[in-house]
C-alpha positions as CSV (number, residue, x, y, z in Angstrom):
1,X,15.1,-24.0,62.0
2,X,14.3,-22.1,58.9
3,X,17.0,-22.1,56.4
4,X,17.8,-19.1,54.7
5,X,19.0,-18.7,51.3
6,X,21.4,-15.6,50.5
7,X,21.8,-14.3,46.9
8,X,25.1,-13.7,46.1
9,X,26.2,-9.7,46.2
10,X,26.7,-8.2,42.9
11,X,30.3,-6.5,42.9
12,X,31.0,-3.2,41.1
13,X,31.8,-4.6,38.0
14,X,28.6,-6.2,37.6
15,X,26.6,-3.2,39.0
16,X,28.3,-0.7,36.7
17,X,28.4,-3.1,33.5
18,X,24.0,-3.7,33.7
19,X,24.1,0.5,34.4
20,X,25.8,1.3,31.1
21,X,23.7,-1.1,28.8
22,X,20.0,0.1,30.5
23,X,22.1,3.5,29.7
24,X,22.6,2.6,26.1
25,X,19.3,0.9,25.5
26,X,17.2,4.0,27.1
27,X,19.2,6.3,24.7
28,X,18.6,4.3,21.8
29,X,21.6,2.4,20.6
30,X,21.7,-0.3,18.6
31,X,21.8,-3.5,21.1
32,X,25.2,-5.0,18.5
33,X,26.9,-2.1,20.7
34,X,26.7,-4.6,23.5
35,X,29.6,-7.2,24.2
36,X,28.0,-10.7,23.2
37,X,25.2,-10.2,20.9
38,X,25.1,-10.9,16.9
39,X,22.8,-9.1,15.1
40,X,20.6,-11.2,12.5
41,X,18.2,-10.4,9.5
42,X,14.9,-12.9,9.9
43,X,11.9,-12.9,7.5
44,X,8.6,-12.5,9.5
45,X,5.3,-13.3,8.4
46,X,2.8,-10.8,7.5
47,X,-1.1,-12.0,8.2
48,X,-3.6,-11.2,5.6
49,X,-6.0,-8.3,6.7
50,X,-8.8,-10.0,6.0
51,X,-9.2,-13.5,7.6
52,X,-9.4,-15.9,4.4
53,X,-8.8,-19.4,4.1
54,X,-7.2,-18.6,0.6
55,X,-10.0,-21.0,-1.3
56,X,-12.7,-18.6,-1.2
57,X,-15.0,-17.9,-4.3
58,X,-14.5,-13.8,-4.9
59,X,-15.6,-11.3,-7.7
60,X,-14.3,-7.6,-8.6
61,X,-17.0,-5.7,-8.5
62,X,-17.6,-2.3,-10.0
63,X,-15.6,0.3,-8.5
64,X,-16.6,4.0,-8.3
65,X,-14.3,6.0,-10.4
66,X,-13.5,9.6,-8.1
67,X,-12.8,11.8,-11.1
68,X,-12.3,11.5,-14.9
69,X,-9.3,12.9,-16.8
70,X,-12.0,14.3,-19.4
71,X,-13.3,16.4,-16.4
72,X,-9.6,18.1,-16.4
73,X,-9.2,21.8,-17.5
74,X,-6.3,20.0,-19.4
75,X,-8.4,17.1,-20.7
76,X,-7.4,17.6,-24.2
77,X,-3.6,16.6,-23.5
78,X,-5.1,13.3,-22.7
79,X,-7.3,10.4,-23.8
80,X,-9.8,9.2,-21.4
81,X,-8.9,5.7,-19.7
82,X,-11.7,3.5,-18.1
83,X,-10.2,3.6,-14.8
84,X,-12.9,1.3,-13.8
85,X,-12.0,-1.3,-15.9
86,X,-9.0,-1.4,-15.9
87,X,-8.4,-1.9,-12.3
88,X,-10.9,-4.2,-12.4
89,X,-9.0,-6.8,-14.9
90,X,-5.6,-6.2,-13.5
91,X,-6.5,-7.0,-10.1
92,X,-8.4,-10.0,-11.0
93,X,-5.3,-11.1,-13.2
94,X,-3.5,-10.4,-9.9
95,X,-5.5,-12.6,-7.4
96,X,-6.2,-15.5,-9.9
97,X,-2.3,-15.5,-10.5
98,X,-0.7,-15.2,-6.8
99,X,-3.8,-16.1,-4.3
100,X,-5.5,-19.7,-5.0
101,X,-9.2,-18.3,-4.6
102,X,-11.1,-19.0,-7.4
103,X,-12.3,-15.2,-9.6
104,X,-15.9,-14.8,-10.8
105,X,-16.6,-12.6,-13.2
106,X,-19.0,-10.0,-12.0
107,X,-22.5,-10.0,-14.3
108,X,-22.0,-6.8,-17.1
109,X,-25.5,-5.1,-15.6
110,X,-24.4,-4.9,-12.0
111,X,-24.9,-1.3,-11.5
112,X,-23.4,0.6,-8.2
113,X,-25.8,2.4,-6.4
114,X,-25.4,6.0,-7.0
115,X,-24.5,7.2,-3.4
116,X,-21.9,8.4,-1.5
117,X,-19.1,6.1,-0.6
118,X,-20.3,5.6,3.2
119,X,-23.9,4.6,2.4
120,X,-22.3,2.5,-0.4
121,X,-20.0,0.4,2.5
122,X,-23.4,0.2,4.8
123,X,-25.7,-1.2,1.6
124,X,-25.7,-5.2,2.9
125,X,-29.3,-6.0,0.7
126,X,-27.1,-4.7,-2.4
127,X,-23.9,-6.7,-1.5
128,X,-26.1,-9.3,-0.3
129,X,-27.7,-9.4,-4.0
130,X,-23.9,-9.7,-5.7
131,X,-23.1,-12.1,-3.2
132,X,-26.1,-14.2,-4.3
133,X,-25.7,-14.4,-8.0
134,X,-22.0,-14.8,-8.1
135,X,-22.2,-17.4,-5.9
136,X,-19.4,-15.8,-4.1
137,X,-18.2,-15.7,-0.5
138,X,-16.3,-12.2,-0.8
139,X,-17.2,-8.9,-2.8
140,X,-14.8,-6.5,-3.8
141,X,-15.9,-2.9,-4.9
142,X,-14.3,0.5,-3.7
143,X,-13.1,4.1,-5.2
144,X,-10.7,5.0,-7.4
145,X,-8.8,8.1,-8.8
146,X,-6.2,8.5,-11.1
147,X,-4.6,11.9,-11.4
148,X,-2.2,13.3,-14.4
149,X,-0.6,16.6,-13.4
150,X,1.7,18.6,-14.7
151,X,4.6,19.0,-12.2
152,X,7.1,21.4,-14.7
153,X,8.3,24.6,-13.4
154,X,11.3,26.9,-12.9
155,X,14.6,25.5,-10.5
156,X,17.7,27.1,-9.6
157,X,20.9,25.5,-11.6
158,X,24.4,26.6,-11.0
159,X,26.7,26.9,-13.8
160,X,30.1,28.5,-14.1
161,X,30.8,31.7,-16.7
162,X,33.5,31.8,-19.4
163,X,35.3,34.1,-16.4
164,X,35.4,31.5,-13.8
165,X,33.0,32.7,-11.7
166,X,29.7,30.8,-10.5
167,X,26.2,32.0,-12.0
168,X,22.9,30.9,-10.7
169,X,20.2,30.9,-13.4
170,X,16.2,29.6,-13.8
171,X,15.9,26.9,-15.8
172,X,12.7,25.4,-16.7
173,X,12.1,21.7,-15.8
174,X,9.5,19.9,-17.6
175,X,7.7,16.5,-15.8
176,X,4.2,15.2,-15.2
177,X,2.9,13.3,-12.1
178,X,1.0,10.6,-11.5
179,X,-1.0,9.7,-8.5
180,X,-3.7,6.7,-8.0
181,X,-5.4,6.1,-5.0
182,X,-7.2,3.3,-4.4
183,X,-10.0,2.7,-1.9
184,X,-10.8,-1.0,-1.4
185,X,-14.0,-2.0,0.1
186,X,-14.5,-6.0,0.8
187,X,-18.1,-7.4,1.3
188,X,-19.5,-10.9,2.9
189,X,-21.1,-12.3,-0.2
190,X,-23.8,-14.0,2.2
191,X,-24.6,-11.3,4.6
192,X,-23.7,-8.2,2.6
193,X,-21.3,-6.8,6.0
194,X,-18.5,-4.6,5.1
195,X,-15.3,-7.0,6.3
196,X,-13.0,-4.6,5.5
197,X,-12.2,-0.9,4.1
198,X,-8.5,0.1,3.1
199,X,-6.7,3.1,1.2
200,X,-3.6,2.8,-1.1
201,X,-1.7,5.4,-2.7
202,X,0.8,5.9,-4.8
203,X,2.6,8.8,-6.8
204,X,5.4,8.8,-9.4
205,X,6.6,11.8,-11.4
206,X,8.4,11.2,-14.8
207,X,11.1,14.0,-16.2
208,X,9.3,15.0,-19.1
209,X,5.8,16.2,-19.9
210,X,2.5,14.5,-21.9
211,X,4.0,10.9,-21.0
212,X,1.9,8.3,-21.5
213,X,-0.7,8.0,-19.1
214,X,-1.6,4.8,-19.4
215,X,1.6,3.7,-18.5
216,X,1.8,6.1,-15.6
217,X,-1.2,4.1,-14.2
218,X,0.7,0.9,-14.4
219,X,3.8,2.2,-12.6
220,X,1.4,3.3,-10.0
221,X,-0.3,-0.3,-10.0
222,X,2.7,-2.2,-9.7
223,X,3.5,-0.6,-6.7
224,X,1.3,-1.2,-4.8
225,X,0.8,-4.5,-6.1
226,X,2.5,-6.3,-2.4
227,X,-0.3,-4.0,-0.4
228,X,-3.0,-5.1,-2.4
229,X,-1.8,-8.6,-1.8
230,X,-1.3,-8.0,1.4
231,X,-5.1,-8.0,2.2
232,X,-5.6,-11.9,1.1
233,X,-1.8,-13.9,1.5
234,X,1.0,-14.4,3.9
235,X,3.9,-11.7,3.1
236,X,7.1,-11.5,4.3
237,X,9.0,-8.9,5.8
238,X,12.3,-8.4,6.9
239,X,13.6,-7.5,10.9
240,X,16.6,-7.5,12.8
241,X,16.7,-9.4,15.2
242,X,20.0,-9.9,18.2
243,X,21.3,-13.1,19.4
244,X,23.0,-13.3,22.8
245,X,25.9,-15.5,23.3
């Protein structure tokens, strides 16, 4: 004779309680709303995007610069920067400092091919080549812009009369913005493959005009300093998470 197990029955209680919280959680709410759980902040790994070891040989190279402040109708408010340098020696500072890869410097005649940015990414024979007399197992190159603009105009203020009452009046604002965008392009230094292609970008406006611009492209840097990271270390982010009594 078979036996046969029975389940026990659920009474209203239960039935009604596991109705409310599949309720609550379709609509959204915040499982702490539920009797028995804690809510708790962990800090979650981030993998790198590209899939290093962290020893690897790598070198900056050249990067194409989009546009140059001298090319501005306004260039005479500002003094041309080598963008292209620049980058270059900050992010190298960057990776020698927080990765433990080892940075080669990239030859002074290596010359980008003068192409648009998708034959660039498919030229493996030219990677390749860097790859070869670096010595190098990864091959940075990419785009990057830099814009100063001037953000002043005319805003609204509020202000109340020698009678009491309240005025509305144009008041000019002066402030200039800065945006960099950075396209990052990773190479195999053996094969010359494109491993990986990325865009960062970054704006910040300051409350004044002809700022420096220099420094306006270091704000904009430091920024996104943690992405840039991101593509060769372990981050950390935070999440909450719930724990259920």
């Amino acid at each position: 004779m078979t036996a046969t197990h029975r389940f026990p029955r659920r009474g209203p209680a239960f039935l009604g309680g596991a109705f409310l919280a599949g309720v609550l959680l379709a609509a959204g709410a915040p499982l702490a709303v539920l009797a028995g759980s804690t809510e708790v902040k962990l800090k979650l790994p981030l993998r790198p995007k590209l899939a290093v070891t962290g020893r690897e040989r790598l070198t900056v190279a050249p990067f194409l610069v989009a546009s140059k402040l001298s090319e501005r109708k306004d260039a005479a408010r500002y003094k041309d920067l080598d963008l292209d340098g620049e980058f270059r020696r900050y992010l190298g500072k960057l990776l020698a400092r927080r990765t433990k890869m080892t940075i080669v410097p990239t030859p002074s005649d290596v010359r980008l091919p003068v192409v648009p940015l998708k034959e660039l990414g498919e030229n493996a024979a030219f990677w390749k080549s860097v790859g070869s007399r670096t010595n190098c197992d990864i091959v940075l190159s990419g785009v990057v812009d830099f814009k100063v603009e001037d953000k002043s105009g005319y805003k609204a203020e509020q202000y109340v009369g020698v009678d009491g009452r309240t005025y509305t009046r144009q008041v000019m604002i002066e402030s200039t913005g800065f945006t960099l965008e950075i396209t990052v392009l990773a190479f195999d230094g053996r094969s010359g493959a494109r491993l990986f292609q990325e865009t960062f970008r970054d704006s910040k406006q300051k409350p004044r005009r002809a700022v420096d611009e220099m420094a306006g492209l270091f704000e904009n840097l430091f920024s996104l300093e943690n992405q840039l990271l991101g593509l060769f270390v372990v981050r950390e982010r935070e999440a909450n998470r719930y724990v259920f009594d």
